[in-house]
N, C-alpha and C positions, 0 to 999 in steps of 0.2 A: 350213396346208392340206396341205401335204408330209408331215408325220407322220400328220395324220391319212388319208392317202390310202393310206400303205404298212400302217397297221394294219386297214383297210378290204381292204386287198389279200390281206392274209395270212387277214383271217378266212374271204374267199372260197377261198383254195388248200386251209383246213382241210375243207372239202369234199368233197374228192379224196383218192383214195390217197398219191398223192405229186406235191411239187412238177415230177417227171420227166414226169410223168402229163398234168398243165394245161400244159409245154412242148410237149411233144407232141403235143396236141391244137389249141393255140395256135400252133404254127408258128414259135414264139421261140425264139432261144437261150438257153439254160439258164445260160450264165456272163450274158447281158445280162438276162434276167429275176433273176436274185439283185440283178442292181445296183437296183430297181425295190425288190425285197423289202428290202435292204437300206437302202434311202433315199439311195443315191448318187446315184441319176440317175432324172431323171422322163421317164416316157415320150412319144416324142414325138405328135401328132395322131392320127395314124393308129396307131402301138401302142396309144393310149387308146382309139381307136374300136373296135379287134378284139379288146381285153382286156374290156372293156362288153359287146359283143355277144356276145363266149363266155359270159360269166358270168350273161347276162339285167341285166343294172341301165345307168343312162346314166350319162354323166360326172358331173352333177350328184349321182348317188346318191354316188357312192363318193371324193366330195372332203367329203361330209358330217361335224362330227365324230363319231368312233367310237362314240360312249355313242347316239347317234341312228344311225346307219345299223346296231348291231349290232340297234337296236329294231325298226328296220323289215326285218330278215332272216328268216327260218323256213326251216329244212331244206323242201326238198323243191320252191321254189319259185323256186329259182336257176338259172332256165334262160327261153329266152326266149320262152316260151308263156306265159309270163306278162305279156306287150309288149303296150303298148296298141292297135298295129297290128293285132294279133289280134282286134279286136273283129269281131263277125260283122257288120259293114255291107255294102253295095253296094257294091264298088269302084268303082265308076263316079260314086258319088255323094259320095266320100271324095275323088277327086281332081277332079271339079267344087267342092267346097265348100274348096276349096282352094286357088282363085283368090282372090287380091287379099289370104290372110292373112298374108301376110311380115309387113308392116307391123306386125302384134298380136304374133312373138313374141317370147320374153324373159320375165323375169320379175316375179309382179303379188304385191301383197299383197292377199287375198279376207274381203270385211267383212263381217259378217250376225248378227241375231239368233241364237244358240244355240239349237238344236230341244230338245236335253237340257238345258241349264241358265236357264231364262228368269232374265231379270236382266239377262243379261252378253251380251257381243258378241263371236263367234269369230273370228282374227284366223289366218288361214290361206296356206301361202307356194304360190304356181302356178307353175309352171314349166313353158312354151307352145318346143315346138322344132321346126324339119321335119325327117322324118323319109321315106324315097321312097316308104311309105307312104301321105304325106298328113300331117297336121300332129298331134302329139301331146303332153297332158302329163301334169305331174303334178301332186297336189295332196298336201298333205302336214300334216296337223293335229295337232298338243299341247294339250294338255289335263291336269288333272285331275278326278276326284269325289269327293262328298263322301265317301266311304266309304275310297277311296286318294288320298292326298294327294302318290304320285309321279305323274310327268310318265308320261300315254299315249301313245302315238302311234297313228294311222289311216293309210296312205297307200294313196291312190289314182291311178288310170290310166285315161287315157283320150284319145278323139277330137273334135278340134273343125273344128266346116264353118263355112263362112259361106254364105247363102242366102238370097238375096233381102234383102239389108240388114238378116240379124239372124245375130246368133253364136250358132248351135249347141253346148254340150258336154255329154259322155254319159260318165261315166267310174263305173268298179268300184274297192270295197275290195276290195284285197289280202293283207292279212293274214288275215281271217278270212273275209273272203267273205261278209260280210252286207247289204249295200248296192250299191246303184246309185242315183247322183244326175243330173238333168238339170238345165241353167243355158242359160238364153238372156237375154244381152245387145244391148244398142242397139250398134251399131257406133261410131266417131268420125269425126265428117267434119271435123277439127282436122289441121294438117298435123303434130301429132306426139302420138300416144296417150299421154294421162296418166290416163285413169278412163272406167270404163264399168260401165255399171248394168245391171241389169235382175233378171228374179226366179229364185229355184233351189229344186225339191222334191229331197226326201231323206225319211228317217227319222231321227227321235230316236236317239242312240247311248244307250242306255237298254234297261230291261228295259219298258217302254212300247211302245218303238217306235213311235211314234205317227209317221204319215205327214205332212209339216209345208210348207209351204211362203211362203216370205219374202224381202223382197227383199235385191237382194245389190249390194256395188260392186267391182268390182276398181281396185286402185290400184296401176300400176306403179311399180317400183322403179329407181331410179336405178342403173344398171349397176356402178358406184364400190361399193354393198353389197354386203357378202360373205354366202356362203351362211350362215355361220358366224350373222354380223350378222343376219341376214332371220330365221334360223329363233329365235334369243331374243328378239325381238319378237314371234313366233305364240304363241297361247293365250286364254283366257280373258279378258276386257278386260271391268272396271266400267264401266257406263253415264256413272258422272257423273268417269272416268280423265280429267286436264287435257290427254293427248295427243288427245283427241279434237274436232275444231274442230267447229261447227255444221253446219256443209252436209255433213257428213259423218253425222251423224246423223239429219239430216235425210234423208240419202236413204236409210237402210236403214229409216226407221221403216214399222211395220207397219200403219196404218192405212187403211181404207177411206172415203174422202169422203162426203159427202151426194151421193145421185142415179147411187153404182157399184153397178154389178148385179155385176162381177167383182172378185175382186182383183186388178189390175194393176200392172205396170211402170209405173215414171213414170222420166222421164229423169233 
């Protein structure tokens, strides 16, 4: 993680005019920031917090490895207007919806039907943090198609409330700019969040684009998983893949009962 966070580092200084340039703006010392660049020495809390927030990305981004956070980079977007804080809500309704979600953040693994590739089940990493904002994450998807058979990335940003016993989240792709997805979950009334269901609209990542909506589970992840770990397990996952147990499948199936006027969430 230590290597990959200094070549993470450097791809952001390339950036800038010069490494004097991001000291200077950054308020570090130029011999303590080389040890950083160099891999000597990792920065401690608070240098990681103000090295993140100069650059636009969270801690999480830029501990990613390299082959994946250079995917999810584009000139022009490394700055922090692009923070999910930014989203145009009510402040007031951002930090009311804000009560009681300590308890949900961390990081989940996100299960659902694929809108672009029926068959298969998308297997997607969330990462839920507070932020003085109000509470935000991200979402961050691999894939391939059939036409390219390298690994895509999508990563998204966004805000989640809680209100009136259901989770709110409202989050935008970044890279291109082509989506916005909404997902509202059942809350956990378990004294320790391990899954939480409920249903999520998007679009098709396709040339269809077809407007799609399915249920979805998030499955938190044991803290002990590294970023590293979490994100080679997202992507595409076969229906009848032996890692998938029954009740798991069960609750993203997309059917409608006998006697439903809607499609619904089911816990």
């Amino acid at each position: 993680m230590h290597d990959e966070f200094v070549a993470n580092l450097r791809l952001l200084c390339s950036y800038y005019p010069s490494i004097a340039e991001v000291c200077r703006r950054l308020s570090i010392n130029r011999a303590q920031f080389n040890r950083y660049l160099s891999g000597r020495y990792y920065p401690s809390h608070a240098a990681l917090q103000r090295i993140c927030h100069f650059f636009g990305v969270t801690p999480e981004d830029i501990a990613l490895p390299h082959h994946d956070f250079r995917a999810l980079v584009q000139t022009g977007q490394l700055n922090t207007d692009t923070s999910p804080s930014t989203l145009p809500w009510p402040n007031a309704l951002i930090q009311r919806g804000s009560e009681g979600m300590e308890r949900y953040l961390g990081r989940y693994f996100e299960l659902y039907h694929s809108m672009s590739r029926p068959g298969y089940l998308m297997r997607t990493l969330v990462c839920l943090e507070a932020r003085e904002g109000g509470v935000v994450y991200q979402r961050t998807e691999r894939m391939q198609t059939a036409a390219n058979t390298r690994t895509c990335h999508n990563r998204y940003v966004g805000t989640a409330v809680k209100l009136a016993d259901r989770l709110f989240m409202v989050d935008h792709e970044t890279l291109n700019g082509h989506e916005i997805t909404q997902t509202i979950l059942f809350p956990s009334f378990q004294s320790q969040v391990t899954r939480l269901t409920g249903l999520k609209m998007g679009v098709a990542d396709n040339s269809e684009r077809m407007p799609c909506c399915v249920r979805v589970v998030y499955q938190r992840l044991d803290e002990q998983v590294s970023l590293r770990q979490a994100l080679a397990q997202c992507g595409l996952i076969a229906l009848d893949d032996p890692s998938l147990d029954r009740t798991l499948l069960d609750a993203v199936q997309n059917d409608v009962a006998g006697g439903e006027q809607h499609f619904r969430a089911r816990h």
